[in-house]
Backbone atoms as SQL, in Angstrom:
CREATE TABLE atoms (id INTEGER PRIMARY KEY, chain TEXT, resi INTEGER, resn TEXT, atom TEXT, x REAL, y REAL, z REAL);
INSERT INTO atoms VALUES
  (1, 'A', 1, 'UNK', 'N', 33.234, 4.193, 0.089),
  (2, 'A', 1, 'UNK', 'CA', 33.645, 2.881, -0.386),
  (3, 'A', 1, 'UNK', 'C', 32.960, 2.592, -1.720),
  (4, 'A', 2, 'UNK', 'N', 33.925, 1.920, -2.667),
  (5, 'A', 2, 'UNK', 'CA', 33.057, 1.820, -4.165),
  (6, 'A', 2, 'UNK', 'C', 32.513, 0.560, -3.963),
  (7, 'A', 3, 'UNK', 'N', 31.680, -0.056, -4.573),
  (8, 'A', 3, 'UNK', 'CA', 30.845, -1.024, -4.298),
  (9, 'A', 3, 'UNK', 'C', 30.730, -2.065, -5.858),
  (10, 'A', 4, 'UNK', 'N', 30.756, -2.807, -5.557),
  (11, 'A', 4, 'UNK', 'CA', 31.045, -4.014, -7.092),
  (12, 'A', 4, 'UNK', 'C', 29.767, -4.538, -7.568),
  (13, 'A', 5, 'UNK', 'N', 29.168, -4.009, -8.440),
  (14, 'A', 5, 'UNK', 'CA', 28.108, -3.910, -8.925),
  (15, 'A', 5, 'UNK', 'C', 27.343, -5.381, -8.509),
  (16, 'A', 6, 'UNK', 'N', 28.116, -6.241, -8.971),
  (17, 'A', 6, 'UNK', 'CA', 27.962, -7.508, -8.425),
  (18, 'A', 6, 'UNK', 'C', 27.495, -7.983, -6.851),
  (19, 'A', 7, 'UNK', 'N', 27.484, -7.175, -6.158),
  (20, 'A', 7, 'UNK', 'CA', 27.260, -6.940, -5.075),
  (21, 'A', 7, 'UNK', 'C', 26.043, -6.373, -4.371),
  (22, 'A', 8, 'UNK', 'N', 25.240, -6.537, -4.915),
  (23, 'A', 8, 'UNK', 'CA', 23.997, -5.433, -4.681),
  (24, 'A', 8, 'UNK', 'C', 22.873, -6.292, -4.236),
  (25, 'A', 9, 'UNK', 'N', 22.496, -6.522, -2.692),
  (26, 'A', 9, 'UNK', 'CA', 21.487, -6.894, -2.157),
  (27, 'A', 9, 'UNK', 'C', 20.327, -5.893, -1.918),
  (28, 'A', 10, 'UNK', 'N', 18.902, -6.628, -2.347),
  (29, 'A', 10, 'UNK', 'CA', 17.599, -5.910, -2.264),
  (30, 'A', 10, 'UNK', 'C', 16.900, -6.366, -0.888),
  (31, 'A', 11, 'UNK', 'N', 16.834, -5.350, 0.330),
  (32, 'A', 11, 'UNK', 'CA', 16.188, -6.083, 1.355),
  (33, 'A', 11, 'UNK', 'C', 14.865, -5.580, 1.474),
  (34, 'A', 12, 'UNK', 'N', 13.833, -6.245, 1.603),
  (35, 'A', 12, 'UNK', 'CA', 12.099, -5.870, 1.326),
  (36, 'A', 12, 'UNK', 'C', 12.006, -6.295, 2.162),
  (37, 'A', 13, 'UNK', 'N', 11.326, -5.184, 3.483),
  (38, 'A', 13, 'UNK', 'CA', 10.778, -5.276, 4.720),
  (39, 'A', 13, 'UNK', 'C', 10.212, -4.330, 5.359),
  (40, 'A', 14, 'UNK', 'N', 8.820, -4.217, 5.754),
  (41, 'A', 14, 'UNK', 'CA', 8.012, -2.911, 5.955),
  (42, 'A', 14, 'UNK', 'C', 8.310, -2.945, 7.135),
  (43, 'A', 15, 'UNK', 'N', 9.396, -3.274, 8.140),
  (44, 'A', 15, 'UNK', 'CA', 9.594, -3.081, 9.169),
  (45, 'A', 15, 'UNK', 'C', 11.149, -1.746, 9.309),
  (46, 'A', 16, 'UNK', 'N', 11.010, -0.788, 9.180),
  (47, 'A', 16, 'UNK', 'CA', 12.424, -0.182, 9.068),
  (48, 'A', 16, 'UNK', 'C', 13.280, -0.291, 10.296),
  (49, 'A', 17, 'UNK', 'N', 12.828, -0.573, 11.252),
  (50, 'A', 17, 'UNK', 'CA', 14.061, -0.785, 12.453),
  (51, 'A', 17, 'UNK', 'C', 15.071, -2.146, 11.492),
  (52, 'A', 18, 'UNK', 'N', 14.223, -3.105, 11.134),
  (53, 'A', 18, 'UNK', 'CA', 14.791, -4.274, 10.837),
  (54, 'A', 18, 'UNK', 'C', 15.647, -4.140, 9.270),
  (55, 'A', 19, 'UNK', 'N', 14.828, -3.244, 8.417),
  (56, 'A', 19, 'UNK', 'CA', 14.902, -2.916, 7.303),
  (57, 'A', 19, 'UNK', 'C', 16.368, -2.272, 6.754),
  (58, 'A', 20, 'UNK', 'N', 16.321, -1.066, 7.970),
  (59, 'A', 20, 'UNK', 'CA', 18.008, -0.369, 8.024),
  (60, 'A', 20, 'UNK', 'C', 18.893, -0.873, 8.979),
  (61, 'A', 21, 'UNK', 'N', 18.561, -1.765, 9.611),
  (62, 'A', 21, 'UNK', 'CA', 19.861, -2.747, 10.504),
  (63, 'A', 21, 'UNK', 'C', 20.400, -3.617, 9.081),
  (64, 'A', 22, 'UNK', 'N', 19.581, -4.081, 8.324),
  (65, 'A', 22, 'UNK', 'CA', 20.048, -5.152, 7.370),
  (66, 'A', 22, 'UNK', 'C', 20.951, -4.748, 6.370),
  (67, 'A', 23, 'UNK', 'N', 20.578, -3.450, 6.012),
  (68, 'A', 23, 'UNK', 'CA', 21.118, -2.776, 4.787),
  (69, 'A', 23, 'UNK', 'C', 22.402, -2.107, 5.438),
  (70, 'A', 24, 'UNK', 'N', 22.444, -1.875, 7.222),
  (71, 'A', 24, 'UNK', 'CA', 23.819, -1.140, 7.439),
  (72, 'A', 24, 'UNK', 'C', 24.735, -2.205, 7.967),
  (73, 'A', 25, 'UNK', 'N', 24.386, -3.232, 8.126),
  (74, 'A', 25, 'UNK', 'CA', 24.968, -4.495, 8.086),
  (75, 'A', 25, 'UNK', 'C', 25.991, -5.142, 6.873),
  (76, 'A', 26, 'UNK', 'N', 24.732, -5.184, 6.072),
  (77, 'A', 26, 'UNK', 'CA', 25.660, -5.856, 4.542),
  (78, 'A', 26, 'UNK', 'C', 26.337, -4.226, 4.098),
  (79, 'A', 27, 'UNK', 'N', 25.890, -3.475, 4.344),
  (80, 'A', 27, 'UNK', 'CA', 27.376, -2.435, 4.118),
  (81, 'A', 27, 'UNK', 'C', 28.017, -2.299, 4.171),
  (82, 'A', 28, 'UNK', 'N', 28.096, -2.242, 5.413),
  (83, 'A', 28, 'UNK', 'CA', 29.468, -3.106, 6.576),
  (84, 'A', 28, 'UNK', 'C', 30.289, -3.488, 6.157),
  (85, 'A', 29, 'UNK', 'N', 29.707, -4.815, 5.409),
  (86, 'A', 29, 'UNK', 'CA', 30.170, -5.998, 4.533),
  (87, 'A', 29, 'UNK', 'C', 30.758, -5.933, 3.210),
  (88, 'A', 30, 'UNK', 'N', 30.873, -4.656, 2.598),
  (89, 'A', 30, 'UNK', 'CA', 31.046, -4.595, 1.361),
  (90, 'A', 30, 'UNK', 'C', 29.906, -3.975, 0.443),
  (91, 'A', 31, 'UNK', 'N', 28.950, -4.997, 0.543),
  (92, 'A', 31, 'UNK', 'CA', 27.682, -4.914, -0.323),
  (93, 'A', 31, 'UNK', 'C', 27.070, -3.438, -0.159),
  (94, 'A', 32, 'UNK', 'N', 26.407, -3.216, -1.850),
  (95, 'A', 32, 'UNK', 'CA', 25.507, -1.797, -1.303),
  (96, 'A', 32, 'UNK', 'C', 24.082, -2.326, -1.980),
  (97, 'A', 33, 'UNK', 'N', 23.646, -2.014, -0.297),
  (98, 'A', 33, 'UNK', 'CA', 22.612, -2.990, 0.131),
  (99, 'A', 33, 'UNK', 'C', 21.196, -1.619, -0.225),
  (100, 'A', 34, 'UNK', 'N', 20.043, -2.023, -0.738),
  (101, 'A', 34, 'UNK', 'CA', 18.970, -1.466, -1.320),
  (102, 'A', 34, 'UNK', 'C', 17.665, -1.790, -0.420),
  (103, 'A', 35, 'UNK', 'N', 16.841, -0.484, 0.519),
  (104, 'A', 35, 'UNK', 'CA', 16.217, -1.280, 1.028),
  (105, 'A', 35, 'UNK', 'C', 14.335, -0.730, 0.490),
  (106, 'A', 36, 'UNK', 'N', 13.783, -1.061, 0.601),
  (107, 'A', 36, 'UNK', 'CA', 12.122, -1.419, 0.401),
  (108, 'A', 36, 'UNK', 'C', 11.018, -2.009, 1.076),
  (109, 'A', 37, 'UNK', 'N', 10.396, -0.764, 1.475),
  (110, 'A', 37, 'UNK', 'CA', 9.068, -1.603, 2.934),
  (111, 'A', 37, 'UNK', 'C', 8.285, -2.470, 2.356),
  (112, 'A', 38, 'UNK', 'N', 7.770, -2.607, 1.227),
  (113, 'A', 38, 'UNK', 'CA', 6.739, -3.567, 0.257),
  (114, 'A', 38, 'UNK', 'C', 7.304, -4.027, -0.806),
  (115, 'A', 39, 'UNK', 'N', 6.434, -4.803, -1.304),
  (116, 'A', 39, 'UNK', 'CA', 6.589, -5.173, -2.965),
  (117, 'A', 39, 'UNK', 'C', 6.351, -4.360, -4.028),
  (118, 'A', 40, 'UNK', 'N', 5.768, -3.032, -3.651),
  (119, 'A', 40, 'UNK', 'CA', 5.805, -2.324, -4.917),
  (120, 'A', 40, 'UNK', 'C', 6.817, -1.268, -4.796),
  (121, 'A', 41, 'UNK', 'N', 7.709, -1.238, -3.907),
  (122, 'A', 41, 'UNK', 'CA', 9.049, -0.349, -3.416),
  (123, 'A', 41, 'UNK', 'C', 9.736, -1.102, -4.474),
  (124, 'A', 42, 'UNK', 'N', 9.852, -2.383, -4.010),
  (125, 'A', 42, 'UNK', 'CA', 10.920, -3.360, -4.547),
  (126, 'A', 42, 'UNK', 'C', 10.942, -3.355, -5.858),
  (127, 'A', 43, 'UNK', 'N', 10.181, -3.355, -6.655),
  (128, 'A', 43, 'UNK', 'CA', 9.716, -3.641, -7.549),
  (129, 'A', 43, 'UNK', 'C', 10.085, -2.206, -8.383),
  (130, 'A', 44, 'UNK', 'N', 9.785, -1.546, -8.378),
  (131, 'A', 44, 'UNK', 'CA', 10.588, -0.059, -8.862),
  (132, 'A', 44, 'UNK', 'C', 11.791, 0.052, -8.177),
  (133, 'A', 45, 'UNK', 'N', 12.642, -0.086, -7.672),
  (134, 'A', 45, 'UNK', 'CA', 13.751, -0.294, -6.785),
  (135, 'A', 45, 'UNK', 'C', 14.322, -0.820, -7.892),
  (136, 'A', 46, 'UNK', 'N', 14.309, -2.301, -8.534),
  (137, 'A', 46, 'UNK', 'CA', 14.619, -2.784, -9.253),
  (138, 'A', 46, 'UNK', 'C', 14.484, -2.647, -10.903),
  (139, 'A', 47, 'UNK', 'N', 13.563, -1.872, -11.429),
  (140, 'A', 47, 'UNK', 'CA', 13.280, -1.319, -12.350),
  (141, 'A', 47, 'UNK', 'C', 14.408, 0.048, -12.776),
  (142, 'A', 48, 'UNK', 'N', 14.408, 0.836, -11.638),
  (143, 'A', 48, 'UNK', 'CA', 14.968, 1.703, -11.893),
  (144, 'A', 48, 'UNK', 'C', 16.614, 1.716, -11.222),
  (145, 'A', 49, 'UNK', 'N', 17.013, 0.758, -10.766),
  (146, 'A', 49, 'UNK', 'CA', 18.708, 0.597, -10.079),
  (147, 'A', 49, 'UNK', 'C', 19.608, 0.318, -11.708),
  (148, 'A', 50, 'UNK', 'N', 20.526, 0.568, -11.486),
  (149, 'A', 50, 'UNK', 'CA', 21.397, 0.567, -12.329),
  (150, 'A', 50, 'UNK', 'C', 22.096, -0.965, -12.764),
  (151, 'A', 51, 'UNK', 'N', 21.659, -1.590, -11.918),
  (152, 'A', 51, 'UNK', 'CA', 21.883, -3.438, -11.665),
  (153, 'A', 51, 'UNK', 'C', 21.213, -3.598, -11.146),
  (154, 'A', 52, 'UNK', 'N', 20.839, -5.321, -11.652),
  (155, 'A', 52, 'UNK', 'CA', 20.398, -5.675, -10.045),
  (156, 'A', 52, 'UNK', 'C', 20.854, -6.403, -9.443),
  (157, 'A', 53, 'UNK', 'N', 20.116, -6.650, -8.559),
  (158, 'A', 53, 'UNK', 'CA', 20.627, -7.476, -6.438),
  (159, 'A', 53, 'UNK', 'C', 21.082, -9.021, -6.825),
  (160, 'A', 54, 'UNK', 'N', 22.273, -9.744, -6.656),
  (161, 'A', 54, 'UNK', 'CA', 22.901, -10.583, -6.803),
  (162, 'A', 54, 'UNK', 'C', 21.547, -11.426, -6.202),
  (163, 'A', 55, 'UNK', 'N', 20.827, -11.022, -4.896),
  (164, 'A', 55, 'UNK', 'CA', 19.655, -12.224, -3.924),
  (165, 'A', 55, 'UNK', 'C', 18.810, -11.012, -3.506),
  (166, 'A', 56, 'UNK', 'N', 18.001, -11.120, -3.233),
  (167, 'A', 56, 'UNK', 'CA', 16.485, -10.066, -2.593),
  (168, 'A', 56, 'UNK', 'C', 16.289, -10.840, -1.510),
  (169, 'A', 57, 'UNK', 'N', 16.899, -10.495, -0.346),
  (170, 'A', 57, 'UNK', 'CA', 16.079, -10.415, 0.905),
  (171, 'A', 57, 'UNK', 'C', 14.543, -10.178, 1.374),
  (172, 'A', 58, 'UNK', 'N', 13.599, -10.947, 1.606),
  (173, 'A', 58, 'UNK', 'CA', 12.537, -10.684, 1.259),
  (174, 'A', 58, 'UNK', 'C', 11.291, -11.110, 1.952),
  (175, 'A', 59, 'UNK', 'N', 10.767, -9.986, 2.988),
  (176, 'A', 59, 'UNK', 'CA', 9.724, -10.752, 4.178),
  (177, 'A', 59, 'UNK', 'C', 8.738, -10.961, 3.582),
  (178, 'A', 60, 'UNK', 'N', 7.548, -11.808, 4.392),
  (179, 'A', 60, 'UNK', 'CA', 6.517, -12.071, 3.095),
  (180, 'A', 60, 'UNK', 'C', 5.245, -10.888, 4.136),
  (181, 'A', 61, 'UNK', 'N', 5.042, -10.777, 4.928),
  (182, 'A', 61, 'UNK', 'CA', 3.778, -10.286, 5.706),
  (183, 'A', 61, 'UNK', 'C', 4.337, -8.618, 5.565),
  (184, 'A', 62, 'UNK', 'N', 3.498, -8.057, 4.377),
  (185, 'A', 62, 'UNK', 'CA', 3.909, -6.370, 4.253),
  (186, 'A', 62, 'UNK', 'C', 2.122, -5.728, 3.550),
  (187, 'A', 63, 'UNK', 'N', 2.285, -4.249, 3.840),
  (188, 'A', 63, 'UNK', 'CA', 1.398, -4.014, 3.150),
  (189, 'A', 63, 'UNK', 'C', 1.591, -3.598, 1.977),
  (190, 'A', 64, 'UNK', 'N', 0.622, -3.311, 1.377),
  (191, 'A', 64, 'UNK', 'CA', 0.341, -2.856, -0.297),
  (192, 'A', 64, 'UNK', 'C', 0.846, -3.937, -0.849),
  (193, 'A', 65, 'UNK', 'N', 1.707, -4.617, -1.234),
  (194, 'A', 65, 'UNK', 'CA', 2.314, -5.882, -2.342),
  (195, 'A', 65, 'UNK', 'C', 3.080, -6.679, -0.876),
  (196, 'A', 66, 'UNK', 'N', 2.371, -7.729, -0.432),
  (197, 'A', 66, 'UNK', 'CA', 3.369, -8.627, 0.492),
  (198, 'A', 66, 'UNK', 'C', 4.164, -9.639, -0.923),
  (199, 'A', 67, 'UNK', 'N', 4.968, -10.104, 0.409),
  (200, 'A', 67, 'UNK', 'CA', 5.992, -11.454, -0.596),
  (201, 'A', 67, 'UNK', 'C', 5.753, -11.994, -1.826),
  (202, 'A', 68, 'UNK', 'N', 4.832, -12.709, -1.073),
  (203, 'A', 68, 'UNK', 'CA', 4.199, -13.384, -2.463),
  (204, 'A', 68, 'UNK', 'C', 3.661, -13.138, -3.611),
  (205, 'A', 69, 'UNK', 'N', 3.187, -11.555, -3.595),
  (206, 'A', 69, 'UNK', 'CA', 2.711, -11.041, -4.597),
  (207, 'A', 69, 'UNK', 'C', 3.885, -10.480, -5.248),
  (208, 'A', 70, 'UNK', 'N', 5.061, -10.009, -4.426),
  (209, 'A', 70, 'UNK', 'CA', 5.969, -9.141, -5.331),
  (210, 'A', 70, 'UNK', 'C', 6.831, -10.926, -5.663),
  (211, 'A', 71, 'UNK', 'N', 6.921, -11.807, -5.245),
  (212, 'A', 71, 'UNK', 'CA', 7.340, -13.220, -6.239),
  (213, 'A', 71, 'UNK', 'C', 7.122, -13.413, -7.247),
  (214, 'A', 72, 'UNK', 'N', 5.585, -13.169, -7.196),
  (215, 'A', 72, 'UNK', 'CA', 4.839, -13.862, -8.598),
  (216, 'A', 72, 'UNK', 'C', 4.871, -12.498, -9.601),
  (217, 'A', 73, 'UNK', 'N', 5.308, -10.828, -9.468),
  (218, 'A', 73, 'UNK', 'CA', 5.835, -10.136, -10.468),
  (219, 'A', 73, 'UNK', 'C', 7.038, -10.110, -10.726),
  (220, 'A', 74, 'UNK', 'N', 8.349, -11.089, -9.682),
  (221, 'A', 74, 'UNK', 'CA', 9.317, -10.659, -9.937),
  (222, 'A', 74, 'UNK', 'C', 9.594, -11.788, -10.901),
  (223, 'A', 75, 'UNK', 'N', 8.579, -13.178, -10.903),
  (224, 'A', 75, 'UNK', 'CA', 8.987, -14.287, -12.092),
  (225, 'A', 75, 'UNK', 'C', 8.069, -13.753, -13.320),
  (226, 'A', 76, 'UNK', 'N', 7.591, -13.136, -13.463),
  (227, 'A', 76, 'UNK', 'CA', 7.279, -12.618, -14.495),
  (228, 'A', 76, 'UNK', 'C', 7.846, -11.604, -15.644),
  (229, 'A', 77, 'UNK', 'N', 9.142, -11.082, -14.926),
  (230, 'A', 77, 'UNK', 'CA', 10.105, -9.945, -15.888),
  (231, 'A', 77, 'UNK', 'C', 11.225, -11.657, -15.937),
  (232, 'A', 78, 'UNK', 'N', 11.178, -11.513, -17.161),
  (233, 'A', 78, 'UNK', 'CA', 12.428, -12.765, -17.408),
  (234, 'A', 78, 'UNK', 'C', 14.046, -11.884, -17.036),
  (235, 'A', 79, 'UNK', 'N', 13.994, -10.556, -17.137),
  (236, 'A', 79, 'UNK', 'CA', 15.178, -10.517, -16.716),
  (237, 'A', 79, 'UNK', 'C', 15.493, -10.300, -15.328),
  (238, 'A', 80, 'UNK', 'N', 14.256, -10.790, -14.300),
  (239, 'A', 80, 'UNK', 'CA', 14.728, -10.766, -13.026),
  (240, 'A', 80, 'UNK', 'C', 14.325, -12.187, -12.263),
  (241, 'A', 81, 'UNK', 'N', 13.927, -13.424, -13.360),
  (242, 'A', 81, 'UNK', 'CA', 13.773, -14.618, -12.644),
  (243, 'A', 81, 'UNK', 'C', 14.799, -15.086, -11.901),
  (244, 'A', 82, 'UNK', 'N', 16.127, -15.018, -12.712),
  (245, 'A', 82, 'UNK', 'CA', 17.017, -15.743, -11.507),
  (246, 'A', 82, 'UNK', 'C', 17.763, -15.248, -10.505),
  (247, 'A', 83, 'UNK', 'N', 17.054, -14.209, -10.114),
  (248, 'A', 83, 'UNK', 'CA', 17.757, -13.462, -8.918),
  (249, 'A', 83, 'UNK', 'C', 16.826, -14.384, -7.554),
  (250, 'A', 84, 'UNK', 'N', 17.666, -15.490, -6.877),
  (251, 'A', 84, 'UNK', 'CA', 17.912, -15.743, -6.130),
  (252, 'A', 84, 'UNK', 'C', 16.886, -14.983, -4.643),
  (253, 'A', 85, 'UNK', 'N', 15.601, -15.175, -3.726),
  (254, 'A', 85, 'UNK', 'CA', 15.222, -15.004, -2.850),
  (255, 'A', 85, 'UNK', 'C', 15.510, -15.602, -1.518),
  (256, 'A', 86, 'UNK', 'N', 15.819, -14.794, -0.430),
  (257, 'A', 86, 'UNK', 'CA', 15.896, -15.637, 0.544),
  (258, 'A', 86, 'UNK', 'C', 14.899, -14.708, 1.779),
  (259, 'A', 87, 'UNK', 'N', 14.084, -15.721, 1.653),
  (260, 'A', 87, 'UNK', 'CA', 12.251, -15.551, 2.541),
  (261, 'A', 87, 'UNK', 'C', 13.011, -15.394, 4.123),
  (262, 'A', 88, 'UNK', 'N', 12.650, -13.915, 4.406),
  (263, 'A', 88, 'UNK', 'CA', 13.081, -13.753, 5.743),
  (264, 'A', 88, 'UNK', 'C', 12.008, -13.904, 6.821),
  (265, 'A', 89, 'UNK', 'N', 11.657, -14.916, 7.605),
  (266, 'A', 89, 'UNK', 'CA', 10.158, -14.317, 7.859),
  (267, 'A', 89, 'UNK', 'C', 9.946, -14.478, 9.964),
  (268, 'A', 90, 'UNK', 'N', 9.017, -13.925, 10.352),
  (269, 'A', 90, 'UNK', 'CA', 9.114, -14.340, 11.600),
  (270, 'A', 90, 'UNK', 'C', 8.019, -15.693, 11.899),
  (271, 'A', 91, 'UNK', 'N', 7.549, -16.285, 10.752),
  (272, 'A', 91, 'UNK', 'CA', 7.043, -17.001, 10.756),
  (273, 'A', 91, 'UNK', 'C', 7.752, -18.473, 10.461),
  (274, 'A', 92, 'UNK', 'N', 8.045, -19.544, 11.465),
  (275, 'A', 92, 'UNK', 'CA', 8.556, -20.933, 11.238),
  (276, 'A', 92, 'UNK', 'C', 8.478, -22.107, 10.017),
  (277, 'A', 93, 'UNK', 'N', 6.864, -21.946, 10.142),
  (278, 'A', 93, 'UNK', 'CA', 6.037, -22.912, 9.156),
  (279, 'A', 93, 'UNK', 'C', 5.922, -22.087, 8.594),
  (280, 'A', 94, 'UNK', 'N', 6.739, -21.636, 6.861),
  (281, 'A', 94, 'UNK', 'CA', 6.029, -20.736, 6.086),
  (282, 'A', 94, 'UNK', 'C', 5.507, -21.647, 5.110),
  (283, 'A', 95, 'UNK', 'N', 6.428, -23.133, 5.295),
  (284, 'A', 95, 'UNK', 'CA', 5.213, -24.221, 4.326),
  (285, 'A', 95, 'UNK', 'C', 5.853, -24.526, 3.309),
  (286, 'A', 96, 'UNK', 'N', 5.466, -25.253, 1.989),
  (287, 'A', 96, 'UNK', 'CA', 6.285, -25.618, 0.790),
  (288, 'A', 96, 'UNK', 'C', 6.070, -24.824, -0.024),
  (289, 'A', 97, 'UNK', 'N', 4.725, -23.953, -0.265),
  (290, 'A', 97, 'UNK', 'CA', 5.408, -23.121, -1.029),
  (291, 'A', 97, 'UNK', 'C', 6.347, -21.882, -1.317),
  (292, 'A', 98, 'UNK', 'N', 6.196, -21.653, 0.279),
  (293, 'A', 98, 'UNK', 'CA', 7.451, -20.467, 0.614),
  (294, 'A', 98, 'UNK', 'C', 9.018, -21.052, -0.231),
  (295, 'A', 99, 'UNK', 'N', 9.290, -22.042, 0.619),
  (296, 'A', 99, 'UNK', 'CA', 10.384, -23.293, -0.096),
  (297, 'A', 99, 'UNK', 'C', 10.643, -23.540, -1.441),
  (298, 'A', 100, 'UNK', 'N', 9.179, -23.143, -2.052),
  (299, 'A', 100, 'UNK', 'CA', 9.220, -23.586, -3.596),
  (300, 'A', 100, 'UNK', 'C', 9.612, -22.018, -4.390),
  (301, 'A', 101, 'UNK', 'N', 9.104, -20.868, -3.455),
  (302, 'A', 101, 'UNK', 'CA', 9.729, -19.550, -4.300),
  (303, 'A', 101, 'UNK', 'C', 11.032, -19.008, -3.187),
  (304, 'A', 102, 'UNK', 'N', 10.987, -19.683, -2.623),
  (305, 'A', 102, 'UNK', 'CA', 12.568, -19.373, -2.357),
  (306, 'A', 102, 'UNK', 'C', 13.872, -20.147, -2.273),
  (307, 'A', 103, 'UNK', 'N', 15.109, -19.151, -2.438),
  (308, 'A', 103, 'UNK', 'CA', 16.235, -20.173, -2.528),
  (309, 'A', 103, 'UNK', 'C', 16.582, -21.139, -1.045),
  (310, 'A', 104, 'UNK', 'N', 16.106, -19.794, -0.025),
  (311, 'A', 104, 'UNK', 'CA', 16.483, -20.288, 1.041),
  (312, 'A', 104, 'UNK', 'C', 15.419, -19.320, 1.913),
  (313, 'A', 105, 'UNK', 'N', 15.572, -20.423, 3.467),
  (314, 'A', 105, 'UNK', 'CA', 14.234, -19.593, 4.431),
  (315, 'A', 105, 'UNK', 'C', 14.984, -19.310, 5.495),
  (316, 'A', 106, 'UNK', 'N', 15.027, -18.322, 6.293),
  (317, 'A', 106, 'UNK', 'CA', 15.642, -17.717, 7.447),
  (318, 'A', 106, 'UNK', 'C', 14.952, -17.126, 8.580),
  (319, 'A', 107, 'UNK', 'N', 14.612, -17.915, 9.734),
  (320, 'A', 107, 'UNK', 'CA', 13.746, -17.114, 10.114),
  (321, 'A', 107, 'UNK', 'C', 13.737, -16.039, 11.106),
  (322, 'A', 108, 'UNK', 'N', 13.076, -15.167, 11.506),
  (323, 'A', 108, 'UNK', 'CA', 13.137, -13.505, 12.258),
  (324, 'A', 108, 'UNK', 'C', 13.137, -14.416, 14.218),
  (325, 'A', 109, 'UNK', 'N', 13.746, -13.712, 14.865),
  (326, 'A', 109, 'UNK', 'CA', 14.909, -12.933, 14.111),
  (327, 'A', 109, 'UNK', 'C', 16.069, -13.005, 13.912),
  (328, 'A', 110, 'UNK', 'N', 16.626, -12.423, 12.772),
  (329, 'A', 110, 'UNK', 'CA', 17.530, -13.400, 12.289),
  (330, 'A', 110, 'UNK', 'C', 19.038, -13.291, 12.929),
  (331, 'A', 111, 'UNK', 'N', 19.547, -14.487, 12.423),
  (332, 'A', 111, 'UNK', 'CA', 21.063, -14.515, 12.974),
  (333, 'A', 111, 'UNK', 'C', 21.875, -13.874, 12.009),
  (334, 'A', 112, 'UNK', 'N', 22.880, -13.035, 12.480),
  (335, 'A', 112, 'UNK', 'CA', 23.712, -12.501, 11.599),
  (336, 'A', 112, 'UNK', 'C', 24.635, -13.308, 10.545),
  (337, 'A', 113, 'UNK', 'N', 25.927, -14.179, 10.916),
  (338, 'A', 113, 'UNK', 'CA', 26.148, -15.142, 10.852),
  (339, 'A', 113, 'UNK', 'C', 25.273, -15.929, 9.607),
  (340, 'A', 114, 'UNK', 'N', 24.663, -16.889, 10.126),
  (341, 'A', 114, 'UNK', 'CA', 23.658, -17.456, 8.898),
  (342, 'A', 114, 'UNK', 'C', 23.218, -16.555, 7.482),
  (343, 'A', 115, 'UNK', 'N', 22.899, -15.274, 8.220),
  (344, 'A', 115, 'UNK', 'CA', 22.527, -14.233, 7.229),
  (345, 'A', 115, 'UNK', 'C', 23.510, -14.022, 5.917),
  (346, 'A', 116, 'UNK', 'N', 24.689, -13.513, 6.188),
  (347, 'A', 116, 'UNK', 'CA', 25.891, -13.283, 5.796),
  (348, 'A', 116, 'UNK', 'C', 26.000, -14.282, 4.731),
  (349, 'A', 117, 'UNK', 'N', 26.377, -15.876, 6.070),
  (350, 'A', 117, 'UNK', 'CA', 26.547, -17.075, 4.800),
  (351, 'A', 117, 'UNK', 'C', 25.886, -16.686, 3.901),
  (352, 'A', 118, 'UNK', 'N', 24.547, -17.053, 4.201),
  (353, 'A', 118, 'UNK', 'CA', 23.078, -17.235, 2.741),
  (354, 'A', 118, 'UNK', 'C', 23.714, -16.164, 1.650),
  (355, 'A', 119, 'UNK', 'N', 23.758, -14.620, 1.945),
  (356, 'A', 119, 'UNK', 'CA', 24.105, -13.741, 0.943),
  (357, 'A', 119, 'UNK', 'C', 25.084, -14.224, 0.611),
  (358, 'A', 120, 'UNK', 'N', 26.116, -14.490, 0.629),
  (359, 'A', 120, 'UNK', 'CA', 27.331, -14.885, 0.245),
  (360, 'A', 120, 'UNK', 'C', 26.981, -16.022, -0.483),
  (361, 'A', 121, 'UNK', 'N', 26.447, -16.948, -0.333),
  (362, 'A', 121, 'UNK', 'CA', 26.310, -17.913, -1.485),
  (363, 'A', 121, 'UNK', 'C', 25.839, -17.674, -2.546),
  (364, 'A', 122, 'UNK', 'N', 25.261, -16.715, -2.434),
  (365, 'A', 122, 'UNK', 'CA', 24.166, -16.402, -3.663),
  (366, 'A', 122, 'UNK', 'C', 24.800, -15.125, -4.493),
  (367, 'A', 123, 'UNK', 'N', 26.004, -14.393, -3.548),
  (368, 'A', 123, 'UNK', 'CA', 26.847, -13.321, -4.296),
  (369, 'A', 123, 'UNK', 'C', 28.408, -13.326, -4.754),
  (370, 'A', 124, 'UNK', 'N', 28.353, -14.228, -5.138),
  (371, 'A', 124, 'UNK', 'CA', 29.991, -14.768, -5.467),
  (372, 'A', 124, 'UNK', 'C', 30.288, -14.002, -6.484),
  (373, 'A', 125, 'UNK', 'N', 31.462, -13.908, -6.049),
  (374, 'A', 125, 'UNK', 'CA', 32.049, -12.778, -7.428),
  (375, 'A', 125, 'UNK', 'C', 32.593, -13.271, -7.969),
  (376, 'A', 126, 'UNK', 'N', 32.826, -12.899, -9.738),
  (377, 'A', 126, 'UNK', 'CA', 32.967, -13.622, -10.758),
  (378, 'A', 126, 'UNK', 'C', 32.277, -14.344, -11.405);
């Protein structure tokens, strides 16, 4: 299946059971979905992809670079500030500033459904 560049979700999660359910999911779906156990996966993931991810799926509790650290490098390349995060986390209360670096919060584990929506808002084509 060819895939519309426009289309390209980044999912960052050092959990791979959860990691490759997500990515064979939004496949599923169309999307060709990119996946990454940490923030410094992601982070070259995105450096070196040919586009990037319409939204970054993105847990915050990982090792080597968690969430928050790969946030605060991903607002730092101006050409990847407005790519859109949506904080996947198994944590409820991730608080305001989770809220404040993300577009949207979803929490583990997650609903498919909801999931879908969120990407879809954030990957409109055209």
């Amino acid at each position: 299946m060819a895939h519309d560049l426009t289309h390209i979700v980044l999912v960052v999660d050092d959990d791979r059971d959860i990691r490759d359910s997500l990515v064979e999911m939004l496949e599923d779906q169309g999307y060709l979905a990119l996946g990454a156990a940490n923030g410094v996966e992601a982070l070259e993931v995105m450096r070196t992809s040919a586009a990037l991810p319409c939204v970054i799926l993105l847990d915050l509790m990982m090792p080597m670079m968690d969430g928050w650290e790969f946030r605060e490098a991903q607002l730092k390349n101006p050409a990847w500030t407005e790519i859109p995060v949506i904080v996947i986390s198994a944590y409820t209360d991730v608080g305001t500033q989770a809220r404040a670096l993300a577009a949207e919060h979803l929490s583990k584990p997650l609903a498919v459904r909801p999931l879908l929506e969120a990407v879809r808002r954030h990957c409109r084509s055209g």
